[in-house]
N, C-alpha and C positions, 0 to 999 in steps of 0.2 A: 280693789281698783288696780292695783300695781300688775295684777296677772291679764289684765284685759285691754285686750285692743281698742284704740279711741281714736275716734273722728270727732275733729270739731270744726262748726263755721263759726267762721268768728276772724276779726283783728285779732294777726297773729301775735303781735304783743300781748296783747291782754292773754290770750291762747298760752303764751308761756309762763307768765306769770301764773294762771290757775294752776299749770302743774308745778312749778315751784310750793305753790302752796297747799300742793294736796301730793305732798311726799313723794316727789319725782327728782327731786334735786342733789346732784350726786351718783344718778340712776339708769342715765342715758349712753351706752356705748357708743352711739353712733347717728352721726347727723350727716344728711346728706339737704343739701337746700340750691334749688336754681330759682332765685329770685329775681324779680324786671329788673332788665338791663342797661336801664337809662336811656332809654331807645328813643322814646317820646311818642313811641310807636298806640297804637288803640288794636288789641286782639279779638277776631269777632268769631261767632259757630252760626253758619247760617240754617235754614229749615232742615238744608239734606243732610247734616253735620258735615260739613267741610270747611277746614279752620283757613280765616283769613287774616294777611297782617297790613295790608296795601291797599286793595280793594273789598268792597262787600255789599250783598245788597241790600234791600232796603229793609228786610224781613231779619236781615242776620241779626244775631243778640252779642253782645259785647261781653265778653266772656273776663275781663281785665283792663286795663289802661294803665299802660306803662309811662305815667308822664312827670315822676320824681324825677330831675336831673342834679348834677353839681351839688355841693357842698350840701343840700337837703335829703338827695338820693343816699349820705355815704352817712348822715347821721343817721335818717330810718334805718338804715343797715345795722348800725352802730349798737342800737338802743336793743336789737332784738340780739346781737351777736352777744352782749353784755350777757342776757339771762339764757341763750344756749348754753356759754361755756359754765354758767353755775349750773346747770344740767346735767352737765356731760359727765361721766363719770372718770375717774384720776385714771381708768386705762382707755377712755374717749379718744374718739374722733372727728373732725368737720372737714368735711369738703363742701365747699363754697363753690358752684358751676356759677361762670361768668362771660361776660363780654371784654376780650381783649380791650376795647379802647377808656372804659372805667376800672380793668380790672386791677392794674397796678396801684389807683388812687385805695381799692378795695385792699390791696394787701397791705399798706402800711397802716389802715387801720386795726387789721387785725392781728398787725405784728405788736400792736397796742396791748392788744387785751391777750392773746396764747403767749407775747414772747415772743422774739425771734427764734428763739433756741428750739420754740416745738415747732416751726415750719418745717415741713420737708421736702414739697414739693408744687411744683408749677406746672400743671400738665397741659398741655397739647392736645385738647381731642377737635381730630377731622370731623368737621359735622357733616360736609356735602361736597357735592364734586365739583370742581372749578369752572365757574361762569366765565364767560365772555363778556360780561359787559365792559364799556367805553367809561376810564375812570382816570384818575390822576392818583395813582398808588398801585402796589398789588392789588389781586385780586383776597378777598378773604374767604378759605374755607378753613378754619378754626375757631375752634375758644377758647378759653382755660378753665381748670381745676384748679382752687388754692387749697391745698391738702394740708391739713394739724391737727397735729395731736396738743392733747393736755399734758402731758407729762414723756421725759422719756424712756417709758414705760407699757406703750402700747400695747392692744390688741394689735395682732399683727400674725397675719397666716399667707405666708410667702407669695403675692399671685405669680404666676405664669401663663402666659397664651402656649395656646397651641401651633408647633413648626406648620407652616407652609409646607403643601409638595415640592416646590423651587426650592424650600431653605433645607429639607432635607436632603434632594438631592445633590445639591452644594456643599454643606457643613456634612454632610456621611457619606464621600464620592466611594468609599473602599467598599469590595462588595467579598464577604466570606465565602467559603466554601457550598454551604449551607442557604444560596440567597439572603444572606442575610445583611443591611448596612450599618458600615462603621467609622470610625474616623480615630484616629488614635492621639495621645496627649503624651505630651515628658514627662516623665517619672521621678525628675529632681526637679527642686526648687533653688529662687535664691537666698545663699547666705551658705555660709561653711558652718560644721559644727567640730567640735575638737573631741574628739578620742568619744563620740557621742554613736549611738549605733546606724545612724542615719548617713555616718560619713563609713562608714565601713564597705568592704568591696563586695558588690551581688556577682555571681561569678566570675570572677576577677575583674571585674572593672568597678572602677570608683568614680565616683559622682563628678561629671567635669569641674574645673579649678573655679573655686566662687561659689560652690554650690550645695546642693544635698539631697538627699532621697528624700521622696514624700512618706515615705512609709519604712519599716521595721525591714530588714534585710529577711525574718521569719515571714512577714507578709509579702514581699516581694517573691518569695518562693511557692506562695500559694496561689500568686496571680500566674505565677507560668506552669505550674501546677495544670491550671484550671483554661489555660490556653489563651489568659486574657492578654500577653503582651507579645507583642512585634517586634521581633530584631531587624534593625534597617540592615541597611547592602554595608554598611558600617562597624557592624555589632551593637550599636544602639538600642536600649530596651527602649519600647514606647505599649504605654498601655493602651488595651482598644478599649472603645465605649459606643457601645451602640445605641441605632436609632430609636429601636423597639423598646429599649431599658428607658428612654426618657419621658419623666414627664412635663414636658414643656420647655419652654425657654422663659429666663425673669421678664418680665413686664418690667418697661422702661418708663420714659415722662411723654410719650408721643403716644395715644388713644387713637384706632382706627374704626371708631363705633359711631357712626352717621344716623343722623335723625332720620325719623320713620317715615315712610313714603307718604302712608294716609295716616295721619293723628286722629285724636278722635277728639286731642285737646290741644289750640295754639302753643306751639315751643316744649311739644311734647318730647322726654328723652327716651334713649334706647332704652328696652329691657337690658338686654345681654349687659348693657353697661352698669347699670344700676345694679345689675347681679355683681357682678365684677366687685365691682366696691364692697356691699353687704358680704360677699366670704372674704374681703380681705383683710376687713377692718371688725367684724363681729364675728361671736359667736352664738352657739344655739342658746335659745330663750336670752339672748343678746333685747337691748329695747331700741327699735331705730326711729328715729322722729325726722322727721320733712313737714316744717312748719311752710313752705310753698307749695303745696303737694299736687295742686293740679289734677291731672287726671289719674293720679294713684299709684304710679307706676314703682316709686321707690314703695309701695306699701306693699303693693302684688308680688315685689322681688324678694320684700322682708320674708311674707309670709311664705313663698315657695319654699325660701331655704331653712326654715323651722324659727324664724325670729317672732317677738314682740313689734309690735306696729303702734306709731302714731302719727294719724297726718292733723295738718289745719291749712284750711284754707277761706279766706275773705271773700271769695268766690261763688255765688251760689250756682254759677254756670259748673265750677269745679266739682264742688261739694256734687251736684246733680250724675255727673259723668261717673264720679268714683263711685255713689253710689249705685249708680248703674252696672259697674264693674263687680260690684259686691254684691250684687242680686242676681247676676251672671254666675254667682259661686266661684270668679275670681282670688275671692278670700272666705279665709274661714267665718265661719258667723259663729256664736255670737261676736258682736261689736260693739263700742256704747258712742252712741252720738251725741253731740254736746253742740247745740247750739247756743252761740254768744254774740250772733250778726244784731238781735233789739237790746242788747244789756250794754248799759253806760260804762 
């Protein structure tokens, strides 16, 4: 059972607790969950499948109903965050997608149960482009990530985006010989070292006062060696680093990954995003679970990137979609489905 991808319909409560009890516990690297956002809101798919959150008409099917609010919304939450985190395995992680205006009452619950020590982060992601409408406040185009680990000790594989044309041509204005772009960095740091090799002089010059070479006075000769440092109008060493040699820039706590034009399921999220997450936080044959799973999307990301899969969803509009997705060869088959929507 532990080797095989699982869908289940079913109260995702109950949905966690079955893997709790059939040897999952302890097992899970990585959870990813956007659960109703206290909205009060009703989500519907009508004939054509076109998801609606405001209007629908009279044929659409109701795909959810977002109408836990206050102090009942943040215990559901509660009870199922409880047997995630006995899930999660000691180098786990949760990301928690939410709504800015419950999502802080959502973080001190679950500074509750990881600790504050495993939070790490509050993310920012841009869902959509900024309305016009006539309101008394800003306009809202974000939401948040509440990002934790179990332990500080994570799975953890650096992410980075990829430069912009604009940020490469700004951050690499130097242009080589060769067309090639670069930009160059100081070659000391701060802090003095005493009689230490890093304070010693690279051809005759010594590290300004306060400071120190990054590197061995023997490496330093291989960098100009190899043509990688620039003397300013100064005699200043500064090393080059090009734009070619990099991969990326770090990914910060501000997300620029906007919901999908056409869903196929109400408050469906990005791929690329859900990708993002899965290489940051797992690895291969990694097991990712999204007990809100919706239209599948974190399962389709899992399985692209060589993981284990498990959604659940309450949903039978959901469960329908994803299976749909899965018959489309979306994902790998075999699969085991586990229905639990008639079991008490």
């Amino acid at each position: 059972m532990i080797e095989d991808n699982i869908l289940i319909q079913g109260d995702n409560k109950k949905g966690l607790q079955w893997l709790l009890d059939n040897g999952y516990e302890g097992r899970i690297d990585l959870v990813y969950i956007d659960p109703p956002f206290a909205t009060g809101g009703i989500f519907s798919i009508d004939t054509n499948g076109r998801v609606s959150t405001i209007s629908k008409s009279n044929s659409a099917t109701i795909a959810y109903k977002d109408v836990l609010q206050g102090d009942a919304f943040i215990e559901f939450l509660r009870e199922r965050i409880v047997l995630i985190h006995k899930l999660l395995s000691d180098r786990g992680s949760l990301y928690l997608h939410i709504d800015y205006k419950v999502g802080h009452y959502v973080k001190v619950m679950l500074d509750s149960i990881f600790g504050m020590e495993n939070f790490r982060n509050d993310i920012t992601r841009i869902k959509c482009n900024p309305k016009n409408f006539d309101r008394i406040g800003y306009g809202n185009i974000k939401d948040m990530i509440l990002f934790y680990t179990k332990s500080a000790n994570p799975i953890w594989n650096t992410p980075k985006f990829d430069y912009t044309g604009e940020e490469l041509l700004k951050l690499y204005a130097k242009i080589d010989k060769d067309g090639r772009r670069y930009t160059t960095v100081p070659l000391h740091a701060p802090g003095e070292t005493k009689d230490g090799e890093t304070s010693k002089p690279f051809k005759g010059i010594y590290p300004p006062q306060g400071r120190h070479w990054r590197c061995s006075i023997e490496e330093l000769e291989k960098l100009d060696a190899m043509g990688l440092i620039e003397w300013s109008a100064k005699g200043n060493p500064r090393k080059k680093n090009y734009a070619d040699e990099r991969d990326g820039k770090l990914a910060q706590d501000i997300w620029k990954f906007k919901a999908p034009i056409y869903p196929s399921y109400p408050t469906q999220k990005n791929m690329d995003m859900l990708k993002f997450i899965v290489e940051a936080s797992s690895q291969k044959d990694s097991i990712v679970l999204d007990c809100f799973c919706g239209s599948g999307t974190t399962l389709h990301a899992a399985q692209m990137l060589g993981r284990k899969w498990i959604g659940i969803d309450q949903s039978g509009v959901a469960i329908d979609v994803t299976k749909k997705n899965l018959d489309l060869g979306l994902f790998a088959n075999p699969y085991i489905f586990i229905n639990m929507s008639n079991k008490k």
